[in-house]
N, C-alpha and C positions, 0 to 999 in steps of 0.2 A: 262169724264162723272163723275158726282159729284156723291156721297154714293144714294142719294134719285132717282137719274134717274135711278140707277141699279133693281129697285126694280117694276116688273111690274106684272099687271092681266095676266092670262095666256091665251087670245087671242092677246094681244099686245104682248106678251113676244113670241110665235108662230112666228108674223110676223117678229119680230127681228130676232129670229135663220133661220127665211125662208132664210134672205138679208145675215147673216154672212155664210150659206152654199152655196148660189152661189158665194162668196168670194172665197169657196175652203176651206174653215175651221171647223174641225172637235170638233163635242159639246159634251158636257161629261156632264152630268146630277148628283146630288151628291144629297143627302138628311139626312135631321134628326129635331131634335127638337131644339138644341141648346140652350139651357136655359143653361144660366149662360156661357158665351166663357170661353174657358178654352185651353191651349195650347195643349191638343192632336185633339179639335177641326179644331185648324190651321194648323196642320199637317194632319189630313186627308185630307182638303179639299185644299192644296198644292200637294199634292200626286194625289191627283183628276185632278187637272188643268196640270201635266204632261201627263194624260194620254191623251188631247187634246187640241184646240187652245182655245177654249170656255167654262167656266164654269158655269152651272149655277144651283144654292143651290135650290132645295126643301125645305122648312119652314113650318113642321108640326103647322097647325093652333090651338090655345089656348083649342078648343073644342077636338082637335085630340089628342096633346100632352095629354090634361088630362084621354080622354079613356087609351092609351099606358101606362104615368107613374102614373097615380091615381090622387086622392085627393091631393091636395097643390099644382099642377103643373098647369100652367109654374109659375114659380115667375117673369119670365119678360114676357109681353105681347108680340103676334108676333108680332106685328111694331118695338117693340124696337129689337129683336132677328134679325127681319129682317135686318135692320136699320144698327145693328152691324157686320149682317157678311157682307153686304153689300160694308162696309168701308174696310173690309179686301183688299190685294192688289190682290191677285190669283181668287175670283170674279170679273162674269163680268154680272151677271145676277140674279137675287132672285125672288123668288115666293112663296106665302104662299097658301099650300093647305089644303082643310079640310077633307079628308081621311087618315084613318090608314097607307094604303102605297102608293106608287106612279104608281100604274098600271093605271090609267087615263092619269097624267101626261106621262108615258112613250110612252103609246099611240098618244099620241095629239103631243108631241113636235120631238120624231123618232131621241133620242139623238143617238150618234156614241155609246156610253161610258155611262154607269151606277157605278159611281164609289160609294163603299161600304168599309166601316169599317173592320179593320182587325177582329171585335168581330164575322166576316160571314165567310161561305166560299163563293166558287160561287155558288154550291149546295143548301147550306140555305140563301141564298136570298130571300125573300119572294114573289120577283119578275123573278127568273129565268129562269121558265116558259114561258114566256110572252116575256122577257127579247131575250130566245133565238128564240121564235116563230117572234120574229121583226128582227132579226135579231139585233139584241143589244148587244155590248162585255160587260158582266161584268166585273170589275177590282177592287179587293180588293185592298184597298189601306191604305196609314198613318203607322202609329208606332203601338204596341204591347196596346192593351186594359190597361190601366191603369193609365186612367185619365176618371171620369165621375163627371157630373154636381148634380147627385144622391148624390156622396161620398160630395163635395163640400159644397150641402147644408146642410149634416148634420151636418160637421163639423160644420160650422158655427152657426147652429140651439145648438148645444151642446157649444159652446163659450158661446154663448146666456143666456144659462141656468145656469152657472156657477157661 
C-alpha cells in the first residue's frame, strides 16, 4: 500500500479495520498532532505498533491542533502531517480528526489498544474513562518525554532571529 492509500475518512477507515479484525488481527489506535516529525515521534508510534498487528495514527485536524497548541500551530497543514506519518513503516492506517481528543474515534472504530505517550499515565488519559468502559487497553508507550515539535520550532524561530 503506497503512503497516500494509508490515509482514509473515517467511515472507509471503519470498513478497513472491520476486514483486518475478521483477519484475527488486533488494532492499536495512537494519536497526536504531529507537527513537525521528530524522532520521539517515531518511537512512540513504533512502541504503538508492538502493542498490536494494526496501527492506526489519529491526526489532530489544523482547527483542533490550534485549539490545543494556540496561535502559529500547526506549521504543517494536516495532509502534509498526515502524509508524513503515513510513509513512516509501523503505520498502516491515518485519519485526521477535528476534535480535541479521540472519544468519537474510540468509539466508532473499537480499537483493541489506545496507545499513549509516555508524557500520560493510564489514569490521565483524557480518554480512560471511555477507554476502559469499551473495554479498550490503554498502553503508554515510546521513550521518556524529551523531544517536542513546541521545543523545535522555537529553536528554529530564535535561529531566525539571529
Amino acid at each position: 500500500m503506497n503512503t497516500r492509500e494509508k490515509i482514509l475518512p473515517l467511515e472507509p477507515l471503519a470498513g478497513a479495520l472491520a476486514e483486518e479484525r475478521r483477519r484475527g488481527r488486533r488494532i492499536v489506535l495512537a494519536n497526536g498532532c504531529f507537527d513537525l516529525l521528530h524522532a520521539g515521534h517515531v518511537r512512540f508510534l513504533e512502541g504503538a505498533r508492538r502493542e498490536g498487528d494494526v496501527l492506526v495514527v489519529a491526526i489532530n485536524s489544523d482547527a483542533s491542533e490550534r485549539q490545543l497548541k494556540g496561535a502559529g500551530r500547526p506549521v504543517l497543514a494536516a495532509g502534509a502531517r498526515a502524509e508524513l506519518v503515513a510513509a513512516l513503516a509501523a503505520v498502516d492506517y491515518v485519519v485526521v480528526f477535528e476534535e480535541a481528543d479521540v472519544s468519537r474515534l474510540l468509539e466508532r472504530l473499537r480499537p483493541d489498544v489506545h496507545g499513549k505517550g509516555t508524557d500520560y499515565t493510564p489514569d490521565s488519559v483524557p480518554e480512560s474513562a471511555l477507554s476502559r468502559r469499551l473495554g479498550i487497553r490503554v498502553a503508554i508507550v515510546g521513550d521518556p518525554k524529551r523531544h517536542s515539535s513546541k521545543d523545535l520550532i522555537e529553536r528554529i524561530r530564535a535561529m531566525n532571529h539571529v
